[in-house]
C-alpha positions as CSV (number, residue, x, y, z in Angstrom):
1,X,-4.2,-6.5,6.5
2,X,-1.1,-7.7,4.3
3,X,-3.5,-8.2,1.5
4,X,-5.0,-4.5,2.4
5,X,-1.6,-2.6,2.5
6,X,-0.9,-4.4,-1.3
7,X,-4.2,-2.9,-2.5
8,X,-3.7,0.6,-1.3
9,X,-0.5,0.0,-2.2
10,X,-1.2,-0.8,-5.7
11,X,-3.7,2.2,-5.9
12,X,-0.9,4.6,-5.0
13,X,0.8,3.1,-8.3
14,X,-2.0,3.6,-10.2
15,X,-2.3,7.2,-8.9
16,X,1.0,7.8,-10.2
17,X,0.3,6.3,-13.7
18,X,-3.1,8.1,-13.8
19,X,-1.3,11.5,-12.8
20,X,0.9,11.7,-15.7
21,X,-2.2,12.2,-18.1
22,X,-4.4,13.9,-15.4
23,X,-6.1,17.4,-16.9
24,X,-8.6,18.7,-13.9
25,X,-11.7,18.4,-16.1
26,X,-14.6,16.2,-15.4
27,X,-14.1,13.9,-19.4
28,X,-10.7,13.1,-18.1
29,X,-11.1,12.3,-15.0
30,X,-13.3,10.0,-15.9
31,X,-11.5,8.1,-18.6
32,X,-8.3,8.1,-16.5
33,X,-8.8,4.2,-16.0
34,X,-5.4,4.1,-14.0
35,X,-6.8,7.0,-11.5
36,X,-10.5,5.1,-11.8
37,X,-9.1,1.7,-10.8
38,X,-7.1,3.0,-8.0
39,X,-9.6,4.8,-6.4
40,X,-11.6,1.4,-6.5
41,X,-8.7,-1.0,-5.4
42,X,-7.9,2.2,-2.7
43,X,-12.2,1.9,-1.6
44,X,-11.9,-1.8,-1.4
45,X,-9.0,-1.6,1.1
46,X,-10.0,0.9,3.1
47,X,-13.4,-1.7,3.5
48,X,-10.9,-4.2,4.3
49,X,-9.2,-2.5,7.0
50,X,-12.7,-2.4,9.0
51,X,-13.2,-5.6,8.9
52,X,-9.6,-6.5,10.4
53,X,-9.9,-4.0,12.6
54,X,-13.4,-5.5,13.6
55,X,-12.0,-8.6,14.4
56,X,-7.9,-8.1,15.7
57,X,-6.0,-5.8,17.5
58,X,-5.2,-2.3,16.3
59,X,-1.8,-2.6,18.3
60,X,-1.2,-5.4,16.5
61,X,-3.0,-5.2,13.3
62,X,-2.1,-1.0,12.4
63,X,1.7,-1.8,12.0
64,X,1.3,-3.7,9.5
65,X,0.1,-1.2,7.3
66,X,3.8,-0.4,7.0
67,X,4.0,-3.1,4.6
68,X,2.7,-0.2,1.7
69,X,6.4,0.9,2.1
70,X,7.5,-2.6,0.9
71,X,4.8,-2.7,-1.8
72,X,5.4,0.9,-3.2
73,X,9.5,-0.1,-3.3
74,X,8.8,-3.0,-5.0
75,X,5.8,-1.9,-7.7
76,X,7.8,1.2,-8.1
77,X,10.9,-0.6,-9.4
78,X,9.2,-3.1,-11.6
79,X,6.6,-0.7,-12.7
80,X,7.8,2.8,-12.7
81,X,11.4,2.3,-13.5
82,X,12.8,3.0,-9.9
83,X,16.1,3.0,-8.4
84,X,16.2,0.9,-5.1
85,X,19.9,1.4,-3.6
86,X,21.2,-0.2,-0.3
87,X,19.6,2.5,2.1
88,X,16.0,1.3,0.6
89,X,16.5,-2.1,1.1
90,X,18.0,-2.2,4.4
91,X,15.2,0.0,5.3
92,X,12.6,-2.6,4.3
93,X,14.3,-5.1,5.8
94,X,13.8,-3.1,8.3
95,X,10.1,-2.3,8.1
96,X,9.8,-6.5,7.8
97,X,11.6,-7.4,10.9
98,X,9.9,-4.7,13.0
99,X,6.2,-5.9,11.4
100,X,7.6,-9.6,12.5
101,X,8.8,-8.5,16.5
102,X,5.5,-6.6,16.8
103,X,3.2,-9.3,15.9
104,X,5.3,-11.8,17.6
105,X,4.7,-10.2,20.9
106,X,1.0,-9.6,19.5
107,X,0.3,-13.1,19.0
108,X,1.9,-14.5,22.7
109,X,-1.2,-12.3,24.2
């Protein structure tokens, strides 16, 4: 799942990248590789998430998809020039130590 949420994640940034040169006809939608590559990273990851969710625990497994917020914080300051101020980090630290207490209690079943 962890390796899921930094797909999608990663997609989302592509998204982004792709949008900024996105015209709504068919030639460049096509040759947008940043929109091509993150709808296939995004497909890959959605594949992914069956298979965990084959094999673990929604309860347990589905929170962790929160992680994307951690990803998108982190890709969009090294990649897209964002701002992260106190409020986002302290949120993420916040996202991480509720992800940690949920699988805690996950894993004890």
């Amino acid at each position: 799942m962890i390796f899921c949420t930094f797909l999608t994640s990663t997609a989302q940034i592509l998204y982004k990248l792709g949008a900024a040169t996105l015209q709504f006809n068919l030639l460049s939608i096509l040759s947008n590789y940043y929109l091509i590559t993150g709808i296939i990273l995004y497909a890959f990851g959605s594949l992914l998430v069956l298979f965990a969710f084959r094999h673990g625990e929604v309860t347990v497994l589905y929170p962790i998809v929160t992680l994307s917020y951690v990803w998108i914080n982190i890709g969009s300051f090294y990649i897209l020039n964002g701002v992260l101020n106190f409020y986002k980090w302290f949120g993420t630290g916040l996202i991480i130590g509720g992800i940690i207490l949920i699988n805690l209690k996950g894993a004890k079943k």
